[in-house]
Every structure is written in structure tokens, then in C-alpha cells.
Biopython code that builds the backbone (N, CA, C, O; Angstrom):
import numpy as np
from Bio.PDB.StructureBuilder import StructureBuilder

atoms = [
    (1, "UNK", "N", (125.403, 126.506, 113.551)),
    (1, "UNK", "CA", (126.622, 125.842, 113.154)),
    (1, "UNK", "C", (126.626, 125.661, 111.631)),
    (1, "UNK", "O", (125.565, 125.391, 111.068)),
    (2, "UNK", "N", (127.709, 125.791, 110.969)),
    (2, "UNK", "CA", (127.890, 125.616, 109.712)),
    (2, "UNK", "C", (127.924, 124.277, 109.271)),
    (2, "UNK", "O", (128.673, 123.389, 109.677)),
    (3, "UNK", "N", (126.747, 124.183, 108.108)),
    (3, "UNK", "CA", (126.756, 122.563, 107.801)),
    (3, "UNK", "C", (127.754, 122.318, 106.641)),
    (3, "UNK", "O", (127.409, 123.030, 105.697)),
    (4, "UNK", "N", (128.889, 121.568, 106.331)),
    (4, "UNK", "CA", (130.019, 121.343, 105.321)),
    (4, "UNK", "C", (128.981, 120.852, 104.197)),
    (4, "UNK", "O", (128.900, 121.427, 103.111)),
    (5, "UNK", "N", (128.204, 119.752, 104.540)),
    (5, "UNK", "CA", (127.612, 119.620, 103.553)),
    (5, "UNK", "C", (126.964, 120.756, 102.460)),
    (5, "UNK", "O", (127.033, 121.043, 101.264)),
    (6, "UNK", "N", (126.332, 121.170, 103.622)),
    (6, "UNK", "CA", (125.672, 122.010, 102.394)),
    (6, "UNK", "C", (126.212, 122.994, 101.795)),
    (6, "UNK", "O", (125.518, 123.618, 100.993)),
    (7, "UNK", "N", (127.355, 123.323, 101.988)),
    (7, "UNK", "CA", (128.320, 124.407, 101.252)),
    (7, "UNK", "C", (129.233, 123.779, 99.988)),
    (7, "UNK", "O", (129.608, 124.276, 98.926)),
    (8, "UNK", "N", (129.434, 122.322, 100.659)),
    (8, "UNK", "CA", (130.045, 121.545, 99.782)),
    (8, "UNK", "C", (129.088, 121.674, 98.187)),
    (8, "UNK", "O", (129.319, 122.034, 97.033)),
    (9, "UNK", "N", (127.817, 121.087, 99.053)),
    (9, "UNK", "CA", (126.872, 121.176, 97.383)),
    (9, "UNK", "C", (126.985, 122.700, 96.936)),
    (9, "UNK", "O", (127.435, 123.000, 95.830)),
    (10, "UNK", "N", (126.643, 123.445, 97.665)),
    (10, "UNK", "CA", (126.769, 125.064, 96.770)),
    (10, "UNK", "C", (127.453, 125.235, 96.220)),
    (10, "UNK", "O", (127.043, 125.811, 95.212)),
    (11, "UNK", "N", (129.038, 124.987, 96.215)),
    (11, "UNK", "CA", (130.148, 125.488, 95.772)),
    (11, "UNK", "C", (130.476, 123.713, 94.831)),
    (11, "UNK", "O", (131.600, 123.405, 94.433)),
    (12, "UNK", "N", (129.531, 123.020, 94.700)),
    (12, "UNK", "CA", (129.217, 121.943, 94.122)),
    (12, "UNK", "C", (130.474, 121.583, 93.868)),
    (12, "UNK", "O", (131.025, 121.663, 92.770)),
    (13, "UNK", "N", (131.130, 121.027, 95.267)),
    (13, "UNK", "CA", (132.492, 120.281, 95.228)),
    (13, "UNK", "C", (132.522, 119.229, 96.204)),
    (13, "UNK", "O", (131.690, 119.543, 97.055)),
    (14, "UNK", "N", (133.178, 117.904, 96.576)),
    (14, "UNK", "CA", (133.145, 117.010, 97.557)),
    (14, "UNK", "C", (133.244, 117.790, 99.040)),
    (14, "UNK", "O", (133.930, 118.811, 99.084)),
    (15, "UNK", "N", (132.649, 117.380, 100.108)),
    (15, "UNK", "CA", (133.160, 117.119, 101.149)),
    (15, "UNK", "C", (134.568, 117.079, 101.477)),
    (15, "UNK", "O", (134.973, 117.797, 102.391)),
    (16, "UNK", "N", (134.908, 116.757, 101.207)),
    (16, "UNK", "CA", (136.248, 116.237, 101.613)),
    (16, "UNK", "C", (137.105, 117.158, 100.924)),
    (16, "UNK", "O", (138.152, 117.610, 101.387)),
    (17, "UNK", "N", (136.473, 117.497, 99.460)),
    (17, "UNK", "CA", (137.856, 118.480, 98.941)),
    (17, "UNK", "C", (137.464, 119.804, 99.407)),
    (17, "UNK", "O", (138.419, 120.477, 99.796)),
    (18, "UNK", "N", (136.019, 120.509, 99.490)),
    (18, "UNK", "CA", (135.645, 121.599, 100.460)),
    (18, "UNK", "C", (137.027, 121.518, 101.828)),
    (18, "UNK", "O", (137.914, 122.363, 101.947)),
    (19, "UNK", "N", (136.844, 120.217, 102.757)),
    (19, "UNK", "CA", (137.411, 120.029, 103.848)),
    (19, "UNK", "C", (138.732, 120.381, 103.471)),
    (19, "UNK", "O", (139.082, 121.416, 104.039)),
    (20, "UNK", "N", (139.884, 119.736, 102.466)),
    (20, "UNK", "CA", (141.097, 120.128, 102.218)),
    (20, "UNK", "C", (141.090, 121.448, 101.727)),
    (20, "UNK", "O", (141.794, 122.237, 102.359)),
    (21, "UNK", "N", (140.579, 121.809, 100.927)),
    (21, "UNK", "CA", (140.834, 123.126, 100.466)),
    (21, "UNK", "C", (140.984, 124.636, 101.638)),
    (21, "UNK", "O", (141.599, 125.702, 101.671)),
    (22, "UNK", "N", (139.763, 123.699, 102.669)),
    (22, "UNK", "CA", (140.201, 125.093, 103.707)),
    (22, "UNK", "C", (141.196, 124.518, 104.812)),
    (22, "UNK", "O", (141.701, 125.330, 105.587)),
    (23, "UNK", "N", (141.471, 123.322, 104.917)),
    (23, "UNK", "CA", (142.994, 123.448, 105.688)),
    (23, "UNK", "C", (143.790, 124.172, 104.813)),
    (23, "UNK", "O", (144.343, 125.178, 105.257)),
    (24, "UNK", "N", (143.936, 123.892, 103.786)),
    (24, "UNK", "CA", (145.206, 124.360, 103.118)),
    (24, "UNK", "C", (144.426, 126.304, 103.622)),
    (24, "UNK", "O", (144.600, 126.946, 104.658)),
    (25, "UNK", "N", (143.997, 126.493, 102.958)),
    (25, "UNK", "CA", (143.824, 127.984, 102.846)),
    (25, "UNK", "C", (144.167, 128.398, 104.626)),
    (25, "UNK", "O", (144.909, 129.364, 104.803)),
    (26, "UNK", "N", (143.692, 127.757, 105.710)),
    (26, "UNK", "CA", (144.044, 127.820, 107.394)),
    (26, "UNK", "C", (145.540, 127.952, 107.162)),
    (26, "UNK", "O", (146.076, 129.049, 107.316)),
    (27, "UNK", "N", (146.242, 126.870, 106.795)),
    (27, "UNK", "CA", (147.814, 126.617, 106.831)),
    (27, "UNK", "C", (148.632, 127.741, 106.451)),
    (27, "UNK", "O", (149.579, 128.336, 106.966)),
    (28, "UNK", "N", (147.801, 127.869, 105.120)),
    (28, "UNK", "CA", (148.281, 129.170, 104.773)),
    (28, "UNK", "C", (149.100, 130.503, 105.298)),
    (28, "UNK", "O", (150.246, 130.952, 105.279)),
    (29, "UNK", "N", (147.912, 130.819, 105.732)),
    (29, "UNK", "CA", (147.083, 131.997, 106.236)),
    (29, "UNK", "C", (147.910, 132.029, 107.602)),
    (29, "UNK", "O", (148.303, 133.121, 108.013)),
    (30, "UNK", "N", (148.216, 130.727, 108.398)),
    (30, "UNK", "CA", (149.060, 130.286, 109.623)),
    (30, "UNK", "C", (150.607, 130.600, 109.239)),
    (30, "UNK", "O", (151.415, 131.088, 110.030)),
    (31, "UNK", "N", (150.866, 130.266, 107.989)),
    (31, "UNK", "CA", (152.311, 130.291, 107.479)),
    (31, "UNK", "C", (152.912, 131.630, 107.582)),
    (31, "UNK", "O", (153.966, 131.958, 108.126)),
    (32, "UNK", "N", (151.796, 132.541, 106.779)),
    (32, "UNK", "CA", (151.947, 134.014, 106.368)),
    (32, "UNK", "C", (152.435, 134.340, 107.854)),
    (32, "UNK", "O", (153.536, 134.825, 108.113)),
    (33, "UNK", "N", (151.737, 134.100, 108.524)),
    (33, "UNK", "CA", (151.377, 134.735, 110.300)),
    (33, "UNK", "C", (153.030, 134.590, 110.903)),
    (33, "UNK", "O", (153.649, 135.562, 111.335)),
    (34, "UNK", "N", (153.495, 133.440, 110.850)),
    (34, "UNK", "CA", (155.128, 132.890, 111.749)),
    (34, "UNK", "C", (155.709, 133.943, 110.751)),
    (34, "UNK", "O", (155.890, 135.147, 110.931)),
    (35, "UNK", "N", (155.940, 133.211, 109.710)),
    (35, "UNK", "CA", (157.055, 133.992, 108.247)),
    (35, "UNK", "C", (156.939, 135.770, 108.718)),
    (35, "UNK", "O", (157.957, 136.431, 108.919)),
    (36, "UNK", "N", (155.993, 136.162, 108.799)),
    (36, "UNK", "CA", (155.863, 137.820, 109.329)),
    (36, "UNK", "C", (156.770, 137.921, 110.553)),
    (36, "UNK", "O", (157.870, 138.467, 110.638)),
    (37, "UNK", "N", (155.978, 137.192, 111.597)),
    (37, "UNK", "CA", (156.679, 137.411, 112.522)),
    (37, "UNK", "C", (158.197, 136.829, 112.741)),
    (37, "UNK", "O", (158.809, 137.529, 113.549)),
    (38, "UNK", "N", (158.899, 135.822, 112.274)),
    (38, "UNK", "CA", (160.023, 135.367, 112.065)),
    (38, "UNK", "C", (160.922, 136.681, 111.238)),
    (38, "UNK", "O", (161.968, 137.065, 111.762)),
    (39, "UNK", "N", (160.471, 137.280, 110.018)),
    (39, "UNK", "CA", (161.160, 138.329, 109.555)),
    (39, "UNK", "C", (160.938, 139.411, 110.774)),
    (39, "UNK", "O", (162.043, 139.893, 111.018)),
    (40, "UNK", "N", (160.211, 139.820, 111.395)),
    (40, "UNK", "CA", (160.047, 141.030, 112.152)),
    (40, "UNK", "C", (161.187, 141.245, 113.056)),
    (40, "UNK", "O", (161.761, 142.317, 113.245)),
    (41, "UNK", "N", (161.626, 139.344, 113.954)),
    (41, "UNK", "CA", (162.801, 139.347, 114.629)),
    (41, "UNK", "C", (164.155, 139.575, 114.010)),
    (41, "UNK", "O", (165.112, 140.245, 114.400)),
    (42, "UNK", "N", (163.874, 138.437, 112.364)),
    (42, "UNK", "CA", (165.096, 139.080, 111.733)),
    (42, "UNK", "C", (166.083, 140.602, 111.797)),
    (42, "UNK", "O", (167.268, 140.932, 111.853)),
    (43, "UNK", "N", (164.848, 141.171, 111.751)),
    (43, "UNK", "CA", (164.668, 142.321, 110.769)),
    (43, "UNK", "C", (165.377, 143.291, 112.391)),
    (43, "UNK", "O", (166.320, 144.068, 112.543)),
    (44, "UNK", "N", (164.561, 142.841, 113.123)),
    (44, "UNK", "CA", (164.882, 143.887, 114.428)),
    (44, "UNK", "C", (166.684, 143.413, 115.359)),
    (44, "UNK", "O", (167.149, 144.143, 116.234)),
    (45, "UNK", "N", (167.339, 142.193, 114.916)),
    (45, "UNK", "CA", (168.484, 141.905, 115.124)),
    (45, "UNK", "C", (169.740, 142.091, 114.073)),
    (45, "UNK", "O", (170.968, 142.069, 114.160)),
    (46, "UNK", "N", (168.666, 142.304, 112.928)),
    (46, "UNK", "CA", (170.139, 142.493, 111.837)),
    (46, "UNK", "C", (170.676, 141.167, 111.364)),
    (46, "UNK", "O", (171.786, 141.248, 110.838)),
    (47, "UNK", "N", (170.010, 139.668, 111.446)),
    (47, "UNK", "CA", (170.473, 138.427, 111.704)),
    (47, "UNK", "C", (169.409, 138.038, 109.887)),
    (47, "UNK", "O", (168.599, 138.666, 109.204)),
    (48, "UNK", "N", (170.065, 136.707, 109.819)),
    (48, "UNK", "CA", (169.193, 136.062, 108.659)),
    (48, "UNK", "C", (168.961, 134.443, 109.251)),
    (48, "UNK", "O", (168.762, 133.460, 108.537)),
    (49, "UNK", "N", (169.047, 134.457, 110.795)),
    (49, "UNK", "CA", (169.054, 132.962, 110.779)),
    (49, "UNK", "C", (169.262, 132.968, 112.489)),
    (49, "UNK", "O", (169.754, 133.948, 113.048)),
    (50, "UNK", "N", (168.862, 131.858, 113.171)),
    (50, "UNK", "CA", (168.947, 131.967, 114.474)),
    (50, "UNK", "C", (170.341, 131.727, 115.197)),
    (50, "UNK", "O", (170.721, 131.948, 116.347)),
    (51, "UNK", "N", (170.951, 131.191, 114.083)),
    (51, "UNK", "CA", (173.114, 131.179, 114.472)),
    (51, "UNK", "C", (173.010, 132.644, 114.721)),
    (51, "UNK", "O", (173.166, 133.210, 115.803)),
    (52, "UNK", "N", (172.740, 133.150, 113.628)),
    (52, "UNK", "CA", (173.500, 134.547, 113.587)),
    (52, "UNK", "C", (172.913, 135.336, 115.214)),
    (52, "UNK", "O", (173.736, 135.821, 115.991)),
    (53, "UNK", "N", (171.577, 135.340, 115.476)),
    (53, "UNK", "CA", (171.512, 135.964, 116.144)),
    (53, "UNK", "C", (171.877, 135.077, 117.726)),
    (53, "UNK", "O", (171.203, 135.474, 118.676)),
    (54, "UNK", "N", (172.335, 134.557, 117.861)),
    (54, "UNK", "CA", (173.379, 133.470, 119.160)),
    (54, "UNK", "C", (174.764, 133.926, 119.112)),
    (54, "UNK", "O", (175.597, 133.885, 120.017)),
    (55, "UNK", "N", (174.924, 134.504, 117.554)),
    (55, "UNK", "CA", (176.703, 135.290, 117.972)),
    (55, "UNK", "C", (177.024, 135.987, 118.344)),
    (55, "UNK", "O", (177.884, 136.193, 119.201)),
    (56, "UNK", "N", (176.078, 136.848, 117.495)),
    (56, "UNK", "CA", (175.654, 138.166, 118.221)),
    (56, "UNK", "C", (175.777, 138.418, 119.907)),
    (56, "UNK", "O", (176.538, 139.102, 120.592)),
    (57, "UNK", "N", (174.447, 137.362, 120.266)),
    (57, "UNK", "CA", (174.534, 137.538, 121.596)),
    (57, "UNK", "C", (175.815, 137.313, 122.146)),
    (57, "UNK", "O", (176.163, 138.206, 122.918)),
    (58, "UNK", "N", (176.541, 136.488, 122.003)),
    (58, "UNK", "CA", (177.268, 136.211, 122.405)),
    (58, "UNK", "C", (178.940, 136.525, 122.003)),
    (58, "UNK", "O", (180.024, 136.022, 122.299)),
    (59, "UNK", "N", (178.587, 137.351, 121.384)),
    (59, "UNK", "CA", (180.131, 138.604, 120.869)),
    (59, "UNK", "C", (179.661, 140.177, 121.732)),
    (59, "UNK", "O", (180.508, 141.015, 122.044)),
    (60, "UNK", "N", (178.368, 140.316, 121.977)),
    (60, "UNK", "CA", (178.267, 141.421, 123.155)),
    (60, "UNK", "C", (177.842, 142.172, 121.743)),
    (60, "UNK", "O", (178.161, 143.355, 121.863)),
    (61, "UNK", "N", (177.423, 142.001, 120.842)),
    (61, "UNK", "CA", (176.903, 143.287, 119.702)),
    (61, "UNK", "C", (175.802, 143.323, 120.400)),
    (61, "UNK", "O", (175.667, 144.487, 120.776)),
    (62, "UNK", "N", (174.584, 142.406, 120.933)),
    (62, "UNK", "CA", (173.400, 142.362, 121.085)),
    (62, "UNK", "C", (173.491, 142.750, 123.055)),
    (62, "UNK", "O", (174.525, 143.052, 123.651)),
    (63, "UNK", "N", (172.410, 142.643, 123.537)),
    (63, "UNK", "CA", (172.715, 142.363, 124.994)),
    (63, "UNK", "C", (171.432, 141.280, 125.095)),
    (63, "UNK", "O", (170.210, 141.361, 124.974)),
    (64, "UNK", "N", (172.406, 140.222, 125.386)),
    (64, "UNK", "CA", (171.973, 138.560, 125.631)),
    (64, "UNK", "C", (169.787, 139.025, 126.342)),
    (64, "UNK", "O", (168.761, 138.594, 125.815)),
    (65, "UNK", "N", (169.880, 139.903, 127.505)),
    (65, "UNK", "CA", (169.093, 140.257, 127.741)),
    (65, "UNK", "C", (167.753, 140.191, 126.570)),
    (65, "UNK", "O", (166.810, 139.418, 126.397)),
    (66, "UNK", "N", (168.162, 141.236, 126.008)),
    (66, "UNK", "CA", (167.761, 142.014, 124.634)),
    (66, "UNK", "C", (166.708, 140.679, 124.040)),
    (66, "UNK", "O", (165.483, 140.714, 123.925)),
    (67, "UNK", "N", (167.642, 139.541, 123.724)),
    (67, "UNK", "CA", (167.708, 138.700, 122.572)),
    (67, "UNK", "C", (166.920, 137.520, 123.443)),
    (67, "UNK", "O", (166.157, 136.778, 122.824)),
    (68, "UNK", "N", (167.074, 137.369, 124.665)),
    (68, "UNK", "CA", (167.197, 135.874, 125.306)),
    (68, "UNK", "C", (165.647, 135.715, 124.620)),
    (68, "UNK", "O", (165.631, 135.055, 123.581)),
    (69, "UNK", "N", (164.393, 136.228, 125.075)),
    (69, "UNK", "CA", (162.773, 135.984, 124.688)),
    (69, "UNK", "C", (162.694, 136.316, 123.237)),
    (69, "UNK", "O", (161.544, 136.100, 122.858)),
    (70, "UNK", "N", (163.506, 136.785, 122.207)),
    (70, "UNK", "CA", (163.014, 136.443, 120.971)),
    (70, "UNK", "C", (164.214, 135.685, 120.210)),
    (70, "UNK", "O", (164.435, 135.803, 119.005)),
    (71, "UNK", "N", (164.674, 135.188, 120.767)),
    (71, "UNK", "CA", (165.749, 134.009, 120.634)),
    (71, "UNK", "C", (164.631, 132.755, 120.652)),
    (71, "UNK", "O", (164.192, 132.264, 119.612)),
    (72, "UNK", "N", (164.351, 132.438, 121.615)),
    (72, "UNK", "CA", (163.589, 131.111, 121.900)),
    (72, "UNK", "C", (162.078, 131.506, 120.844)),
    (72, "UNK", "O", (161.811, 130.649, 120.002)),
    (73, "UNK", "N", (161.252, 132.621, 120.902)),
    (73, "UNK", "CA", (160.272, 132.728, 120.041)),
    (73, "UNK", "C", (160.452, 132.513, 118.814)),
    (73, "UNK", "O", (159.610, 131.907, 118.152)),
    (74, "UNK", "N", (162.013, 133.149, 118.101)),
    (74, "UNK", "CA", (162.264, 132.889, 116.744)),
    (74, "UNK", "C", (162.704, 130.891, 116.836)),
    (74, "UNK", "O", (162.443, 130.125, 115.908)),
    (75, "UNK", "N", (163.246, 130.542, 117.895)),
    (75, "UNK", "CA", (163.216, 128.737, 117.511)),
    (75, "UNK", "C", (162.030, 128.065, 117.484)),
    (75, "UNK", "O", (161.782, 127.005, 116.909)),
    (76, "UNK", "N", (161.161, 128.901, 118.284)),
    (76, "UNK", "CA", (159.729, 128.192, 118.376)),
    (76, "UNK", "C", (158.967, 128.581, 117.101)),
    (76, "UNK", "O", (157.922, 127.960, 116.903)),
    (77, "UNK", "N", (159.311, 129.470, 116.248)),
    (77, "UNK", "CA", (158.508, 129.970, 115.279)),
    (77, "UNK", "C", (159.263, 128.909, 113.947)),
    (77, "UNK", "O", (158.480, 128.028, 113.594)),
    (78, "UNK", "N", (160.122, 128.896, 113.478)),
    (78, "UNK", "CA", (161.427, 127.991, 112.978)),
    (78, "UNK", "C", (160.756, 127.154, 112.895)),
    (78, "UNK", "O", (160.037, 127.108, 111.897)),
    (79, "UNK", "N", (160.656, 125.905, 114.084)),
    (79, "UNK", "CA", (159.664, 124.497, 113.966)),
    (79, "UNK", "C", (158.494, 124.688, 113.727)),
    (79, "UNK", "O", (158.087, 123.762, 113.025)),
    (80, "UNK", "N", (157.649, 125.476, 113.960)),
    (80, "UNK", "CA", (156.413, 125.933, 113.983)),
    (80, "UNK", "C", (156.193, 126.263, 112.122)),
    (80, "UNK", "O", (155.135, 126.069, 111.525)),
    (81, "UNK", "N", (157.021, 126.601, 111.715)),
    (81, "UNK", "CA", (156.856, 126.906, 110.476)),
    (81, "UNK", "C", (157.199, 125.555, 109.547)),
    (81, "UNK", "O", (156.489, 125.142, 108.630)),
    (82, "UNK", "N", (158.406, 124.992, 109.985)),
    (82, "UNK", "CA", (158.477, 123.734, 109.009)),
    (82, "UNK", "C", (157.508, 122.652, 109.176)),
    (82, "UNK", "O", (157.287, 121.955, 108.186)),
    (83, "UNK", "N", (156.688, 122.314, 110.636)),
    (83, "UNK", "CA", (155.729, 121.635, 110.720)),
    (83, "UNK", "C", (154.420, 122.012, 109.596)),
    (83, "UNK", "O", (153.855, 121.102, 108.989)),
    (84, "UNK", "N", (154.055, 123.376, 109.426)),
    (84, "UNK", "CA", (153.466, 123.667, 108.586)),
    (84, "UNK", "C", (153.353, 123.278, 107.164)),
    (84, "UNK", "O", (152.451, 122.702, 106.556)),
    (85, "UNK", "N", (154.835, 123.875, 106.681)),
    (85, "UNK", "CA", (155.282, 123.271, 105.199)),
    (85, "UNK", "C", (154.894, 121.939, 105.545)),
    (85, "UNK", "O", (153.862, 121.853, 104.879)),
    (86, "UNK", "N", (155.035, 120.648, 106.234)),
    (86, "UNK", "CA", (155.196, 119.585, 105.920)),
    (86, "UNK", "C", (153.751, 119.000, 106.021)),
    (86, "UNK", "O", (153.238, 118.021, 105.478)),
    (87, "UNK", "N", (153.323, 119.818, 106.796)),
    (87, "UNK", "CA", (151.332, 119.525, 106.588)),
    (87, "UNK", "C", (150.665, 120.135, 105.360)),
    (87, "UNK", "O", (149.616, 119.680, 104.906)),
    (88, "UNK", "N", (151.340, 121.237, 104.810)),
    (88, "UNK", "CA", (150.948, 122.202, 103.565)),
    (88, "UNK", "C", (151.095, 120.888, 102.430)),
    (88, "UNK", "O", (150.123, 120.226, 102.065)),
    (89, "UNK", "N", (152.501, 120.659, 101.959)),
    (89, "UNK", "CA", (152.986, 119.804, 101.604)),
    (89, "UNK", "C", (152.133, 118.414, 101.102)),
    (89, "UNK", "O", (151.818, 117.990, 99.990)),
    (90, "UNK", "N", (151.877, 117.818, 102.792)),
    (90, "UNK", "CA", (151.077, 116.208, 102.485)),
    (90, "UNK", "C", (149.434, 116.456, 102.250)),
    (90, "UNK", "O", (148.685, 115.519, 101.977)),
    (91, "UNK", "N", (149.012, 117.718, 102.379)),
    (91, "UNK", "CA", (147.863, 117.984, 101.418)),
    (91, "UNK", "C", (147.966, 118.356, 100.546)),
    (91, "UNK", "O", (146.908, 118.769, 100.072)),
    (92, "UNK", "N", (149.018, 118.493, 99.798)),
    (92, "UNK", "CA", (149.453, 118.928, 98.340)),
    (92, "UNK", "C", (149.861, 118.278, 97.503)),
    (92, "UNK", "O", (150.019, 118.618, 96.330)),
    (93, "UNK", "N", (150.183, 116.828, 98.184)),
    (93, "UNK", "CA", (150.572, 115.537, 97.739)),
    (93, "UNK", "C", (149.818, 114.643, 97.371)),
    (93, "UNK", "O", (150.276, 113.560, 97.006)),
]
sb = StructureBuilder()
sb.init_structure("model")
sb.init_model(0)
sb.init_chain("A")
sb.init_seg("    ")
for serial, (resi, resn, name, xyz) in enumerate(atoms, 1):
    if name == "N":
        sb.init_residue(resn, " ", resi, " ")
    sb.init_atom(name, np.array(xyz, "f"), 0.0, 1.0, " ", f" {name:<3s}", serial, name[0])
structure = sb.get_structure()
């Protein structure tokens, strides 16, 4: 198991800021991950936003089918991402 301490002394920085420094760098790294995949849905509906792609469905450009499972993945990714910023954020604060 990896001891914090003793990496902390190597890299001769606190505990604790060792500890923040790699949430943030996790959060990160988590952020990059949604934001990819959030553009990928964009990108594959022609949409810039989860309205757009609900009009879509629902003007018959899309087939509701099509959209219904990355409809709900892109809302789950949406919160999933601003929870992030706001944890990125209050360790940045």
C-alpha cells in the first residue's frame, strides 16, 4: 500500500496538499472523461445542448428511439460534470 506520508516528504510537500493536489489532478482527469463523452453525443446529434437534442426528437429529425439512451446519458453526464466543477472549484478556493 502506498504510504502518503512518505511521498509527501519526497516530493517535500504537506500531507494534505500532496492529498489536494491529487484530487484535483483525479477531478480533472474525471472532467476531461464526461466533457469527451458529452461532446461525442453532441457531436453524433448535431445538437449543442440537451433542448436541442429533445426537439429534435421530437420534430421527427431524430428517431426518439435513436436518442431516448443518450438523451438521459447526456443529462446524467450534464450534472455529473457541474458536480465536478463545483468540487474542482471548492479545492481551488
Amino acid at each position: 500500500m502506498v504510504n502518503i506520508a512518505s511521498i509527501a516528504k519526497e516530493l517535500s510537500i504537506s500531507e494534505d496538499e500532496l492529498i489536494k493536489e491529487s484530487l484535483k489532478a483525479y477531478l480533472q482527469d474525471k472532467l476531461i472523461e464526461i466533457e469527451s463523452e458529452i461532446f461525442r453525443i453532441k457531436k453524433k446529434f448535431g445538437v449543442t445542448n440537451i433542448y436541442e437534442l429533445n426537439k429534435k426528437a421530437e420534430k421527427g429529425e431524430i428517431s426518439e428511439n435513436e436518442a431516448f439512451e443518450d438523451y438521459f446519458l447526456l443529462d446524467n453526464l450534464e450534472a455529473e460534470k457541474e458536480k465536478i466543477e463545483k468540487l474542482l472549484e471548492s479545492l481551488n478556493g
